[in-house]
py3Dmol code that shows the C-alpha trace and the ligand (Angstrom):
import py3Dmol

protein = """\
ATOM      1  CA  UNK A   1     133.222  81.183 109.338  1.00  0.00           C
ATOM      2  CA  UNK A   2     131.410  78.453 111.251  1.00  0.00           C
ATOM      3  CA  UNK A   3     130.650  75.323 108.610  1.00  0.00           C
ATOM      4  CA  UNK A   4     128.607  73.726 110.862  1.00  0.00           C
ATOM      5  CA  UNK A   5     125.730  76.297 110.636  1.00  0.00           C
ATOM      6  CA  UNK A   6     125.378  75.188 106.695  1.00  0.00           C
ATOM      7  CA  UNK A   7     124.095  71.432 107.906  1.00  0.00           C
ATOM      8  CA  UNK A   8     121.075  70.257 106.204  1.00  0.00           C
ATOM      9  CA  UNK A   9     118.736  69.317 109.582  1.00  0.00           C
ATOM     10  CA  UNK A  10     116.760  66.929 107.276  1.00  0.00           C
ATOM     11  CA  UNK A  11     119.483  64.822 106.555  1.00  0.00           C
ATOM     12  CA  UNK A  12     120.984  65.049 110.078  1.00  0.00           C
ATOM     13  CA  UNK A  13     117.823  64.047 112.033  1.00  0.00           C
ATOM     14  CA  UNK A  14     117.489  61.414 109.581  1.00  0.00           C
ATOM     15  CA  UNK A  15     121.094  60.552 110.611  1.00  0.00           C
ATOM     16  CA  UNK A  16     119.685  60.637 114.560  1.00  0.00           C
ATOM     17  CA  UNK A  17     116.814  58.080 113.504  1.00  0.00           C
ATOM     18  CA  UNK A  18     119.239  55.405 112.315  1.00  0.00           C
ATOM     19  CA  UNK A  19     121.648  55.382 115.628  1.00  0.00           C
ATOM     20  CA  UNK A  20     119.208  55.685 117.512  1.00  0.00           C
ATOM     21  CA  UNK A  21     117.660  52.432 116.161  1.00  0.00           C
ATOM     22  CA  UNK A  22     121.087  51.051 115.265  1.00  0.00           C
ATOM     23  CA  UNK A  23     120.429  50.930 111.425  1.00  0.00           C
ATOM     24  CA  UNK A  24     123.439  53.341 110.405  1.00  0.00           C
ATOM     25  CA  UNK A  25     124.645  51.047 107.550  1.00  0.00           C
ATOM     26  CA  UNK A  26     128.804  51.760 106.783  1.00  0.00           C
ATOM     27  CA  UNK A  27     129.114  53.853 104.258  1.00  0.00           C
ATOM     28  CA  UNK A  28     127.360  56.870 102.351  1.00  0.00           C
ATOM     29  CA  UNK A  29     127.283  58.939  99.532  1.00  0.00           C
ATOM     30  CA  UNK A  30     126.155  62.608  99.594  1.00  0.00           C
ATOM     31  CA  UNK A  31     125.468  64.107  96.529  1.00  0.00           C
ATOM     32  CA  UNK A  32     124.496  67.598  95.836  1.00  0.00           C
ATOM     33  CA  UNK A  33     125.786  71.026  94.123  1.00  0.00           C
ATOM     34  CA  UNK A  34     129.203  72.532  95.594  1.00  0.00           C
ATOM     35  CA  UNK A  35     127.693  74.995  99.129  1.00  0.00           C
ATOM     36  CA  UNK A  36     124.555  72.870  99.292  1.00  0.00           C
ATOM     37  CA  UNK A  37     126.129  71.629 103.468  1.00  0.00           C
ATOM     38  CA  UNK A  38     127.539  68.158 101.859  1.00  0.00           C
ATOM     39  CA  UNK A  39     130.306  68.349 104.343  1.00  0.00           C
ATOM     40  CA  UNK A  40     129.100  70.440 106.896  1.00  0.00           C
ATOM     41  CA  UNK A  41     126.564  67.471 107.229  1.00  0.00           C
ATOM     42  CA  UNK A  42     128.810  64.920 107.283  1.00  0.00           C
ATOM     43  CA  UNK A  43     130.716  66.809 109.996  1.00  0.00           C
ATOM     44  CA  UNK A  44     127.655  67.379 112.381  1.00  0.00           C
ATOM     45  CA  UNK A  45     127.281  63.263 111.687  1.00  0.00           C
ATOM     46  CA  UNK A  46     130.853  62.518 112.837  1.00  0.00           C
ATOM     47  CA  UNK A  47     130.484  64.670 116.032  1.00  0.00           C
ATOM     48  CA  UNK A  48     126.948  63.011 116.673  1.00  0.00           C
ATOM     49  CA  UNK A  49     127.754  59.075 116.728  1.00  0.00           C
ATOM     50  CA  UNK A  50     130.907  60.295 118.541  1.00  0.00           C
ATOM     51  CA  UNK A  51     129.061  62.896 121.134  1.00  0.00           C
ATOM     52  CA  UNK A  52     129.885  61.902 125.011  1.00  0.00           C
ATOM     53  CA  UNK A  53     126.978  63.730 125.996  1.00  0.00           C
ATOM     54  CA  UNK A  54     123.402  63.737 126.263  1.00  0.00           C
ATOM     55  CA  UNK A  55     122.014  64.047 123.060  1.00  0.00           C
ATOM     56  CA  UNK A  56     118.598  64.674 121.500  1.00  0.00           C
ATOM     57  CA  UNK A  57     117.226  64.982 118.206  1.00  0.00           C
ATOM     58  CA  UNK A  58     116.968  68.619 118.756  1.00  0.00           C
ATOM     59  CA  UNK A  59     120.435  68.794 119.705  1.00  0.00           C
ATOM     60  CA  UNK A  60     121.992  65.882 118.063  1.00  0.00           C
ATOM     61  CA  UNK A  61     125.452  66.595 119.685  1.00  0.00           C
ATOM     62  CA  UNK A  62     126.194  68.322 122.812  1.00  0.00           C
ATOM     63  CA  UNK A  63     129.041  70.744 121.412  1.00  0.00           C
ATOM     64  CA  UNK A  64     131.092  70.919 125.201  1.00  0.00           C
ATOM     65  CA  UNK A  65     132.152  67.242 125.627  1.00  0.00           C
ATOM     66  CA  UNK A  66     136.113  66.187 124.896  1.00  0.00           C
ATOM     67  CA  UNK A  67     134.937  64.659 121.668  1.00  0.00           C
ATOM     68  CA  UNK A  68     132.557  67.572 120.150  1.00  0.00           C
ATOM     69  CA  UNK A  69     135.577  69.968 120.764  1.00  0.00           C
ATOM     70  CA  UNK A  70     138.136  68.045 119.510  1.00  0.00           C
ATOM     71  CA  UNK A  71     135.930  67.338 116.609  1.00  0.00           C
ATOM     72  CA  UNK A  72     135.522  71.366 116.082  1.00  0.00           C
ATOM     73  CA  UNK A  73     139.195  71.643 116.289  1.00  0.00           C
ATOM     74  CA  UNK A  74     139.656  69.159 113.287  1.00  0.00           C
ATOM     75  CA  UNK A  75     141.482  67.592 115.768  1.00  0.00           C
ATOM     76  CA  UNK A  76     139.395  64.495 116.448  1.00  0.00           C
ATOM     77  CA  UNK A  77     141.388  60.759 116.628  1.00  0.00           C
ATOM     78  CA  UNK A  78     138.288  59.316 115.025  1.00  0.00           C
ATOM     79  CA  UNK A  79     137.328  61.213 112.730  1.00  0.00           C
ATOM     80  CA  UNK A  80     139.491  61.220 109.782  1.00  0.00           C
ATOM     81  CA  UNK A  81     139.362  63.765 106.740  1.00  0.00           C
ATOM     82  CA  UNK A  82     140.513  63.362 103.035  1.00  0.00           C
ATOM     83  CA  UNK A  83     139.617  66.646 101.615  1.00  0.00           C
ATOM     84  CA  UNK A  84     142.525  67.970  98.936  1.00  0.00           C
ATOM     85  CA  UNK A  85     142.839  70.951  96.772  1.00  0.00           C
ATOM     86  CA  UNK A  86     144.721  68.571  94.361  1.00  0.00           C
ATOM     87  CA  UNK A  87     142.539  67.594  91.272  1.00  0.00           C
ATOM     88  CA  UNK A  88     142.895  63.441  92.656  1.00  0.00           C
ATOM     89  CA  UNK A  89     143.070  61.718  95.528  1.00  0.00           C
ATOM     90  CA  UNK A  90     145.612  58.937  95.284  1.00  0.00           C
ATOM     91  CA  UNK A  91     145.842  55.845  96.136  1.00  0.00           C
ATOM     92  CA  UNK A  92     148.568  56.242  98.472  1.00  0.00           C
ATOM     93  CA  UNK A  93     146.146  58.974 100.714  1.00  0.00           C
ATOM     94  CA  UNK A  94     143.482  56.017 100.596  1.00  0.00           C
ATOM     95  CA  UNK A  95     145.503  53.587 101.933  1.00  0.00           C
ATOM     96  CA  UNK A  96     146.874  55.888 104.993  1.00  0.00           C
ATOM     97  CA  UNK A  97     143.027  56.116 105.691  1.00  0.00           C
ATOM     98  CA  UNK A  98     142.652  52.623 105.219  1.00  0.00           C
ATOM     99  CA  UNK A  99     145.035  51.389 107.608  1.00  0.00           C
ATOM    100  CA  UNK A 100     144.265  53.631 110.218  1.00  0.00           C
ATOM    101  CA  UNK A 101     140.519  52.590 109.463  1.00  0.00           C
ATOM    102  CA  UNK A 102     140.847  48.909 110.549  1.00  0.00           C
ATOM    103  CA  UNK A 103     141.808  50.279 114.230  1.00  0.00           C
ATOM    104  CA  UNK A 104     139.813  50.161 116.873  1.00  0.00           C
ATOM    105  CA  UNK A 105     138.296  53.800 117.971  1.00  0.00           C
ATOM    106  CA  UNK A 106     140.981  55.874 120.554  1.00  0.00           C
ATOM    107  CA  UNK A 107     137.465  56.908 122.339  1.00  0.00           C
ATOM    108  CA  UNK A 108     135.401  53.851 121.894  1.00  0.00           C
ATOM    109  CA  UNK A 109     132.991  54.837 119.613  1.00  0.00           C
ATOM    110  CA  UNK A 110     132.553  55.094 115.854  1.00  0.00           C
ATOM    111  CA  UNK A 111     135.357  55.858 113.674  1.00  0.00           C
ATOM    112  CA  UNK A 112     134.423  57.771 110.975  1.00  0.00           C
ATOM    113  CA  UNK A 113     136.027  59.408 107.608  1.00  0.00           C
ATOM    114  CA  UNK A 114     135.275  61.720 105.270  1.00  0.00           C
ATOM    115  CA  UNK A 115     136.090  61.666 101.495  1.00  0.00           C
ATOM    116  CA  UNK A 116     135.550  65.102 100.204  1.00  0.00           C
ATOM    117  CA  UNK A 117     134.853  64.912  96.539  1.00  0.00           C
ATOM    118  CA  UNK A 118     135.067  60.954  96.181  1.00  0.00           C
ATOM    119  CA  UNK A 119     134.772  61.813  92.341  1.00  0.00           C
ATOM    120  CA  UNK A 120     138.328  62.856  92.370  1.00  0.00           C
ATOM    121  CA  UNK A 121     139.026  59.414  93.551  1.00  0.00           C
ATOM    122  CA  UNK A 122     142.174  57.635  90.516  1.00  0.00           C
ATOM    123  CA  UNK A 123     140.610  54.279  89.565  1.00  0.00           C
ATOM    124  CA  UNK A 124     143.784  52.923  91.755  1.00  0.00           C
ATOM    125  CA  UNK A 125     142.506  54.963  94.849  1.00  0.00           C
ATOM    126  CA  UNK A 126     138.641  53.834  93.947  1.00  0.00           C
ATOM    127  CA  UNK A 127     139.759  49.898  94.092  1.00  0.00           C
ATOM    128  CA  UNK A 128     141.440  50.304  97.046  1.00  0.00           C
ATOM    129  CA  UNK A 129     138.583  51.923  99.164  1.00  0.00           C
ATOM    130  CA  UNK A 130     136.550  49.282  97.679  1.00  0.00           C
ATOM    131  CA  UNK A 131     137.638  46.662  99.578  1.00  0.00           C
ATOM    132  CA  UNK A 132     136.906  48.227 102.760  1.00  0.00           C
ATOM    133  CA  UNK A 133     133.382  48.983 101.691  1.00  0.00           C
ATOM    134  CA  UNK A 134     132.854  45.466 101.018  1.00  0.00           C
ATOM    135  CA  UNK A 135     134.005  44.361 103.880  1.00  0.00           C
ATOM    136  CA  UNK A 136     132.984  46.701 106.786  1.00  0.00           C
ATOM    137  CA  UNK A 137     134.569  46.668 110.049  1.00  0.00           C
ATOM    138  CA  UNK A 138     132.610  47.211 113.332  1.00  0.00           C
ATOM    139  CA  UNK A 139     132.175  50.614 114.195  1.00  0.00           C
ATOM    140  CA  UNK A 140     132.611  52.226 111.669  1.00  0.00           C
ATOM    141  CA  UNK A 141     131.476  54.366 109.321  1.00  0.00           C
ATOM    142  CA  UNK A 142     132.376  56.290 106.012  1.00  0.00           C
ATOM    143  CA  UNK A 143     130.718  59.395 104.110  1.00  0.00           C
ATOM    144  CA  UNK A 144     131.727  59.863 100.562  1.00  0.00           C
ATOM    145  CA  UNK A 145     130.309  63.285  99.120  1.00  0.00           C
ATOM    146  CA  UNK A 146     130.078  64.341  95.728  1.00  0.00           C
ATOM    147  CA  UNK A 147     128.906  66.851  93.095  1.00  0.00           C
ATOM    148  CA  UNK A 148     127.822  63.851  91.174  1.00  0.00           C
ATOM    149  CA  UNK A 149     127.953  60.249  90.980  1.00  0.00           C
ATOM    150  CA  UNK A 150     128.591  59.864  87.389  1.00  0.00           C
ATOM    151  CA  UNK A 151     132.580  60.444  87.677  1.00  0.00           C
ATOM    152  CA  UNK A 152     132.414  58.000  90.359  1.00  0.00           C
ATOM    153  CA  UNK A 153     133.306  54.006  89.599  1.00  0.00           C
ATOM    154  CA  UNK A 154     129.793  52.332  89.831  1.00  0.00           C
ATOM    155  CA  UNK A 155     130.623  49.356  92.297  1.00  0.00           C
ATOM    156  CA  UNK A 156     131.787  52.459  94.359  1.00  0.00           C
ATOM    157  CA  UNK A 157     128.181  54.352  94.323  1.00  0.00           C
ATOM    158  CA  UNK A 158     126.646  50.988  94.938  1.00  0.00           C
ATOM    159  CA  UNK A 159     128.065  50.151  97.921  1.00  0.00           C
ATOM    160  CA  UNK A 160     127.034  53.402  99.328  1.00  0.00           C
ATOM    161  CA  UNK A 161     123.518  54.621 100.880  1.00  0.00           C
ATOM    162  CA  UNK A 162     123.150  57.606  98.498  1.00  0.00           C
ATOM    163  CA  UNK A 163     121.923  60.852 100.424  1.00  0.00           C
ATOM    164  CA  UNK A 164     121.091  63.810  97.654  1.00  0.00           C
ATOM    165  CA  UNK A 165     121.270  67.176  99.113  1.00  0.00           C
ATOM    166  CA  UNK A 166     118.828  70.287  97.593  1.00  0.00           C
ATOM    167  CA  UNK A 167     120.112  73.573  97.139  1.00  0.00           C
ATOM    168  CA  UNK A 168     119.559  75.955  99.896  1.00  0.00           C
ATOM    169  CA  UNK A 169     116.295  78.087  99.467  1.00  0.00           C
ATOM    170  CA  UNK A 170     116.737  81.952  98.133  1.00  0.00           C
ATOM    171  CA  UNK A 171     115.874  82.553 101.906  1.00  0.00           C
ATOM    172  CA  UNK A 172     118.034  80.532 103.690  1.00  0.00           C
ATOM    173  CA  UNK A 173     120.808  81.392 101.455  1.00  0.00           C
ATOM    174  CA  UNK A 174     119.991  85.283 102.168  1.00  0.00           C
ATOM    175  CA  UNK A 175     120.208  84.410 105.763  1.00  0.00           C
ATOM    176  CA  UNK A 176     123.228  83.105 105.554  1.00  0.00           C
ATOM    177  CA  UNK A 177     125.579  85.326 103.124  1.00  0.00           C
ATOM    178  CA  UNK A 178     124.079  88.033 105.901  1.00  0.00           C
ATOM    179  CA  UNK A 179     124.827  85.588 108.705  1.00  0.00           C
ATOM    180  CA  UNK A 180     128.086  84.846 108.135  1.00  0.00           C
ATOM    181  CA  UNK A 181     129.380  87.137 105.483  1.00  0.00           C
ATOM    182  CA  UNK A 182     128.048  90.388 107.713  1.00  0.00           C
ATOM    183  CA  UNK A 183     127.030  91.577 103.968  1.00  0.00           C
ATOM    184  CA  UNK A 184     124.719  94.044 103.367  1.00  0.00           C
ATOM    185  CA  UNK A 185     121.130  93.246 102.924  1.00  0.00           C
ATOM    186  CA  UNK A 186     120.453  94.555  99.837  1.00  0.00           C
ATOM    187  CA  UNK A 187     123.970  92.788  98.495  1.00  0.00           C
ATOM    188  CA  UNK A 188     122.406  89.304 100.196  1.00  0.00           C
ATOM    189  CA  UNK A 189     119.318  89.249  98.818  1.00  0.00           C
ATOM    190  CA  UNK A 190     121.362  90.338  95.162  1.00  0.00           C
ATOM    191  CA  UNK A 191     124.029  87.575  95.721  1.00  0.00           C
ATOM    192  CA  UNK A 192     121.601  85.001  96.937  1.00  0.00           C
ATOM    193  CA  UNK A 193     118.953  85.068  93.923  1.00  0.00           C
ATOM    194  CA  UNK A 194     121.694  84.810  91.062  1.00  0.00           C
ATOM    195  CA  UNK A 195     123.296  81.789  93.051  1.00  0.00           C
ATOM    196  CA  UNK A 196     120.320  79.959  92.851  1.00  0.00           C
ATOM    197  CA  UNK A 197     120.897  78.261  95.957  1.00  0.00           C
ATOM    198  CA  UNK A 198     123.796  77.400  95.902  1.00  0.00           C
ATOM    199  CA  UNK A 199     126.571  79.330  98.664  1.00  0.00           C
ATOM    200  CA  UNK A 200     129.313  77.692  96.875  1.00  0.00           C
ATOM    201  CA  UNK A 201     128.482  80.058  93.475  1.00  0.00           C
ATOM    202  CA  UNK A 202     127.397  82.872  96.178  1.00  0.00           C
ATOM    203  CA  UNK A 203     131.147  83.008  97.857  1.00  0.00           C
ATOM    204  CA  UNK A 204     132.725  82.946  94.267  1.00  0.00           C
ATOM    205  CA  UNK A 205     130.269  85.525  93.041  1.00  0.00           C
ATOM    206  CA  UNK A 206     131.571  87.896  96.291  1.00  0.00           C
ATOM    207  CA  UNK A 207     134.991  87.026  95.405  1.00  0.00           C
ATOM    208  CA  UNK A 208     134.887  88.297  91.923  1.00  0.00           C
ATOM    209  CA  UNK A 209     132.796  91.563  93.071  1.00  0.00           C
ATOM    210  CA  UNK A 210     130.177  90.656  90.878  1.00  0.00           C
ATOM    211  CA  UNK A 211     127.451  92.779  93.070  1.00  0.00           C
ATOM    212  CA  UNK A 212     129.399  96.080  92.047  1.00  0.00           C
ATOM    213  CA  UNK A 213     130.134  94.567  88.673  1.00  0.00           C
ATOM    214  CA  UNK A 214     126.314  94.481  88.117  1.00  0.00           C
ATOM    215  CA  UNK A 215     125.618  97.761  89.203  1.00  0.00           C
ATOM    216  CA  UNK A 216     128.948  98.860  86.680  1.00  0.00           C
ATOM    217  CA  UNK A 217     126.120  97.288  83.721  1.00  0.00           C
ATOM    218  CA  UNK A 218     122.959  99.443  85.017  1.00  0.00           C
ATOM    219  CA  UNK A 219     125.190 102.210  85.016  1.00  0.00           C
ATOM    220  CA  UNK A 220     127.288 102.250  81.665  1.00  0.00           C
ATOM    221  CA  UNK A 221     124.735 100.129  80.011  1.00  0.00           C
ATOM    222  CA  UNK A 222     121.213 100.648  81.091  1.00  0.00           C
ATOM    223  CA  UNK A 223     120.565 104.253  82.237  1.00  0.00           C
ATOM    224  CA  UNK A 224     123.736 106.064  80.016  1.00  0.00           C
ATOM    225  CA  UNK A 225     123.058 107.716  77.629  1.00  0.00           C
ATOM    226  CA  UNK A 226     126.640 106.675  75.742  1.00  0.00           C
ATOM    227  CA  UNK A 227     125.186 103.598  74.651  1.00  0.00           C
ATOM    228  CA  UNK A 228     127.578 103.597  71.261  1.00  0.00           C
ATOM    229  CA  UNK A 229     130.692 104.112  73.551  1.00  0.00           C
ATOM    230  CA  UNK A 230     129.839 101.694  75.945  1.00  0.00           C
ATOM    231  CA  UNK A 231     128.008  99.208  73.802  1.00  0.00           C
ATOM    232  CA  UNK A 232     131.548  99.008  71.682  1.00  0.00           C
ATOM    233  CA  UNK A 233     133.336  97.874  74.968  1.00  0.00           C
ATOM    234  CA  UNK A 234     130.977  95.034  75.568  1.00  0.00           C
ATOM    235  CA  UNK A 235     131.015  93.669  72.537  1.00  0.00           C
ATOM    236  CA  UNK A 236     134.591  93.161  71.923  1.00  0.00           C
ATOM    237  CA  UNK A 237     134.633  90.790  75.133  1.00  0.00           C
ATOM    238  CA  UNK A 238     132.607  87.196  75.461  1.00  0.00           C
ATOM    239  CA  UNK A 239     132.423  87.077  79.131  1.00  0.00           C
ATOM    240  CA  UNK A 240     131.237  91.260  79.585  1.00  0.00           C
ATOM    241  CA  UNK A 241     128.569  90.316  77.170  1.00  0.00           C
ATOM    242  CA  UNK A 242     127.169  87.420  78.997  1.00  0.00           C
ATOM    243  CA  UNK A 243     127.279  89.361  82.016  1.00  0.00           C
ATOM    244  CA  UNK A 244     125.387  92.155  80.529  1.00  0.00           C
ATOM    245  CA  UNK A 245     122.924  89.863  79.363  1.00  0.00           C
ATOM    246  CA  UNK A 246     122.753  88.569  82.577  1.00  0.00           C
ATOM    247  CA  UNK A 247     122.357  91.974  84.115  1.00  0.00           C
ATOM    248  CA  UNK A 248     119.384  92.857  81.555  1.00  0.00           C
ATOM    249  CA  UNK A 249     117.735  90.168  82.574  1.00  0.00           C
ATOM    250  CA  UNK A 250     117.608  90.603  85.561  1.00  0.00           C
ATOM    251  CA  UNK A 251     116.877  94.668  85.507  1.00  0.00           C
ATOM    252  CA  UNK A 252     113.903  93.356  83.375  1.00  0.00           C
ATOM    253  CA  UNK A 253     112.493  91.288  84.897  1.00  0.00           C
ATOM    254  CA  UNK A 254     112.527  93.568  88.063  1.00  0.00           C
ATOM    255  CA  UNK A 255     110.862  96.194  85.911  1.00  0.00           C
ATOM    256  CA  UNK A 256     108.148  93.744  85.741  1.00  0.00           C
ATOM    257  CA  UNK A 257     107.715  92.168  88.881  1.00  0.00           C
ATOM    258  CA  UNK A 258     107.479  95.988  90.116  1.00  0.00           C
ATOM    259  CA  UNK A 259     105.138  97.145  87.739  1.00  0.00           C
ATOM    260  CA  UNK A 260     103.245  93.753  88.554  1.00  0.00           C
ATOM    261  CA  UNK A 261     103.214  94.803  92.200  1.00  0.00           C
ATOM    262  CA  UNK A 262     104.874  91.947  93.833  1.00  0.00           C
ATOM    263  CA  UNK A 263     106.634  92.552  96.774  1.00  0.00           C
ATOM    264  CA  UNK A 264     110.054  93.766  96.880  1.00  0.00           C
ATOM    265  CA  UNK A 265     111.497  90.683  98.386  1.00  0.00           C
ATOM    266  CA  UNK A 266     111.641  89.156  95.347  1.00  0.00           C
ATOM    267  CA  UNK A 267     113.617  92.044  93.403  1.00  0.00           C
ATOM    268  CA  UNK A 268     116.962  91.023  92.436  1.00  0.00           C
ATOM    269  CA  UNK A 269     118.149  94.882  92.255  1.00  0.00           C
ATOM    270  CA  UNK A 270     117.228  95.573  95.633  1.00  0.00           C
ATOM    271  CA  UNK A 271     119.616  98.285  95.759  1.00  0.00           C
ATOM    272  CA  UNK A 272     118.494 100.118  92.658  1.00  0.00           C
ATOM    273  CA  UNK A 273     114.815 100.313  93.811  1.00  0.00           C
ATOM    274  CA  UNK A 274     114.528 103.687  93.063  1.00  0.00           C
ATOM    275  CA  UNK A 275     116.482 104.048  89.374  1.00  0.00           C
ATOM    276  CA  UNK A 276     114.215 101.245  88.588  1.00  0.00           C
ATOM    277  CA  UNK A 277     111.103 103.057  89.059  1.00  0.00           C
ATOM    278  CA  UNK A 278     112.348 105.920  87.684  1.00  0.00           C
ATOM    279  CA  UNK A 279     113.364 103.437  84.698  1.00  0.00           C
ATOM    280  CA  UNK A 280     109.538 101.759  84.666  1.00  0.00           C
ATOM    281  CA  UNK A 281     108.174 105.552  84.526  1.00  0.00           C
ATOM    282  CA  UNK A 282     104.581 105.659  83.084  1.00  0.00           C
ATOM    283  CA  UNK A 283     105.740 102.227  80.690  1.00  0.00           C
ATOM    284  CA  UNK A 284     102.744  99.745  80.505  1.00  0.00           C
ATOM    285  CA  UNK A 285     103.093  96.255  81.781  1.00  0.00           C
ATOM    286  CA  UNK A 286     102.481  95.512  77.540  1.00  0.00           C
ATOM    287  CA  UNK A 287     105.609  97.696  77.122  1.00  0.00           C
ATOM    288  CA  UNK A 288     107.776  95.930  79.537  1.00  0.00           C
ATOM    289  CA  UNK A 289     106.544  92.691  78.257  1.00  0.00           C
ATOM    290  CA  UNK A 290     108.177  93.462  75.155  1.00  0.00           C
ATOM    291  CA  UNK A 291     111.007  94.693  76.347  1.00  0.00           C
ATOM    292  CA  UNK A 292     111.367  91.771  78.428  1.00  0.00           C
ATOM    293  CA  UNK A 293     110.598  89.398  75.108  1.00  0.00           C
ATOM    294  CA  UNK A 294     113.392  91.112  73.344  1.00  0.00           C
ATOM    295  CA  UNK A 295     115.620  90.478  75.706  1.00  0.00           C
ATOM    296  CA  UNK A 296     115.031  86.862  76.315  1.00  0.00           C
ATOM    297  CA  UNK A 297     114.962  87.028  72.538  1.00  0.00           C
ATOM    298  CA  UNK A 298     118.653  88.117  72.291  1.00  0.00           C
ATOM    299  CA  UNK A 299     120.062  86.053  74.695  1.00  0.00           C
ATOM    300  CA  UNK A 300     118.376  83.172  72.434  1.00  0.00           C
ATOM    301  CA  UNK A 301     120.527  84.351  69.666  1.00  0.00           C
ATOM    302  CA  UNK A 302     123.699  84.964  71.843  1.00  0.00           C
ATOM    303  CA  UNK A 303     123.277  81.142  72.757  1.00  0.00           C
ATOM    304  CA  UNK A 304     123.362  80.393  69.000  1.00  0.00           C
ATOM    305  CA  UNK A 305     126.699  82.450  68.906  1.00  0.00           C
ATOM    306  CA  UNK A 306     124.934  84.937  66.692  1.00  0.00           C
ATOM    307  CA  UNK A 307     125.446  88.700  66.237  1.00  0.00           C
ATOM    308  CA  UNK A 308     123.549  90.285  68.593  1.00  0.00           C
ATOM    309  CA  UNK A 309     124.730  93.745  67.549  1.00  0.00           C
ATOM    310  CA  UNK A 310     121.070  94.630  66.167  1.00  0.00           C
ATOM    311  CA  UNK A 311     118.852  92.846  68.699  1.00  0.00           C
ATOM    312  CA  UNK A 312     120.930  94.923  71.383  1.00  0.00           C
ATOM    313  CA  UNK A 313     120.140  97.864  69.657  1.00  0.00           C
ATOM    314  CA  UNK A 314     116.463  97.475  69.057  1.00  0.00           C
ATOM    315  CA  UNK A 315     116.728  96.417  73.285  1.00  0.00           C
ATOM    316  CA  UNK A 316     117.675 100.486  73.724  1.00  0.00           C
ATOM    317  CA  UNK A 317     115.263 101.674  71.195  1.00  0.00           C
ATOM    318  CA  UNK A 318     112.561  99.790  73.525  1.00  0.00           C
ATOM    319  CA  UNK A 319     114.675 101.219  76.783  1.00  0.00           C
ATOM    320  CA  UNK A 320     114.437 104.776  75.626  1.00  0.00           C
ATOM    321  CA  UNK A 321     110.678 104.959  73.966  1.00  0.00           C
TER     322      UNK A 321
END
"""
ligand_1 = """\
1
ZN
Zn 129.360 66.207 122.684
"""
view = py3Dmol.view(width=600, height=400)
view.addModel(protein, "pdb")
view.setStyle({"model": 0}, {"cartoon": {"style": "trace"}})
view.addModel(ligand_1, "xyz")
view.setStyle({"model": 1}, {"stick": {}})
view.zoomTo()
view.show()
């Protein structure tokens, strides 16, 4: 998978301004959902203000010099990582940055580092990184990135220039899952609309085989005609019921859009195009209206932790009128 495709352009050419004015300032903070490009970003940045070659800000790095390869390779003496599958970083990984930090470049250049997560940062760690924020050494520069800044110590996020990332849009996110996933279209455009944005909730929602998982719900749930049998099984389990909520919703909502018209881009169940009309029938846009109130209704009450045994069933009267 190539990370770098997942960098936000808006906050790299904004990157390009700055060095090419010499305003970066020392340190940042990117903030944004997990899959959003935090680090991808802060990549591309690194391999920019270290690039050998000739640059624009259409191509902010060259990709073929010494540097931009070893930088591809991870393998960059500059450009230093902290990125840990541990739920902290300690103090003791700070301080190996830290030292190393206060060196002069191998290539000249900028030394930068990466803090993946900064709000898994001990208070220990946190004070120790400090001090090198306050006082910034030449040449330098450091990218914190975050899901949020409120974990984070405060004289930490103030030091920082704070960067906040968007989510990616439906379409870019479409583009990408098909891009670099190879998935099918129809599973894309499924994946990428329930992620809201977000490739981080998209690669966990492929890991879990949520797509055929859904289309498991349509089939047992929706258009069976053992709704007792299969009703019973989805009850008895808190996380198959918010998924068939989830699922109703959706399937709803699809109903309408497509009795509405709208084009089929914006159909969550793609794939099911044709149970769907065959679901929508002769109903009225009124009668799918309801339908679609009853269900919003009953997800309401599921929220509440209520009972939801009745509201599901008066959800299948409406289904098979
Ligand atoms: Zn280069």
């Amino acid at each position: 998978m190539n990370e770098l495709s997942l960098v936000n352009e808006d906050a790299l050419e904004r990157f390009y301004n700055l060095f090419f004015r010499n305003r970066l300032a020392h340190a940042y903070l990117f903030v944004g959902a997990d899959g959003c490009g935090k680090m991808e970003t802060a990549l591309a940045v690194a391999k920019m203000v270290n690039c050998q070659g000739k640059i624009s800000k259409n191509s902010p790095y060259c990709d073929i010099c010494s540097s931009c390869l070893q930088a591809n390779n991870k393998s960059h003496p500059d450009i230093c990582l902290i990125d840990t599958a541990e739920d902290t970083i300690k103090i003791e990984q700070v301080k190996d940055f830290i030292r190393d930090f206060r060196l002069k470049s191998f290539m000249g250049k900028i030394k930068v580092c990466i803090i993946r997560s900064a709000e898994k940062l001990t208070l220990e760690a946190s004070n120790s990184l400090l001090k090198t924020l306050e006082e910034p050494t030449d040449n330098t520069l450091i990218i914190l990135t975050s899901v949020s800044n409120e974990k984070m110590l405060s004289t930490i996020v103030s030091r920082c220039h704070q960067m906040n990332f968007p989510l990616l849009s439906t379409r870019k996110l479409n583009a990408t899952l098909t891009e670099m996933f190879k998935m099918k279209a129809e599973e894309a455009q499924y994946l990428s609309m329930v992620s809201e944005g977000s490739l981080g909730k998209a690669k966990d929602l492929k890991e879990k085989n949520y797509f055929e998982e859904k289309n498991y719900y349509i089939d047992e749930f929706i258009l069976s005609f053992d709704y007792d049998k299969a009703l019973k099984v989805i009850l008895s389990d808190k996380i198959k019921t918010r998924e068939l909520l989830n699922v109703l919703h959706s399937w709803v909502r699809d109903a309408m859009l497509l009795r509405s018209s709208v084009e089929d881009s914006r159909l969550v169940n793609i794939d099911r195009i044709a149970e769907l009309k065959r679901f929508i029938g002769n109903a009225s846009l009124a009668e799918i209206n309801e339908l679609y109130a009853q269900v919003i209704k009953t997800i309401g009450l599921y929220n509440e932790n209520l009972n939801i045994k009745v509201p599901l069933m008066m959800i299948k009267e409406l289904i098979d009128r």
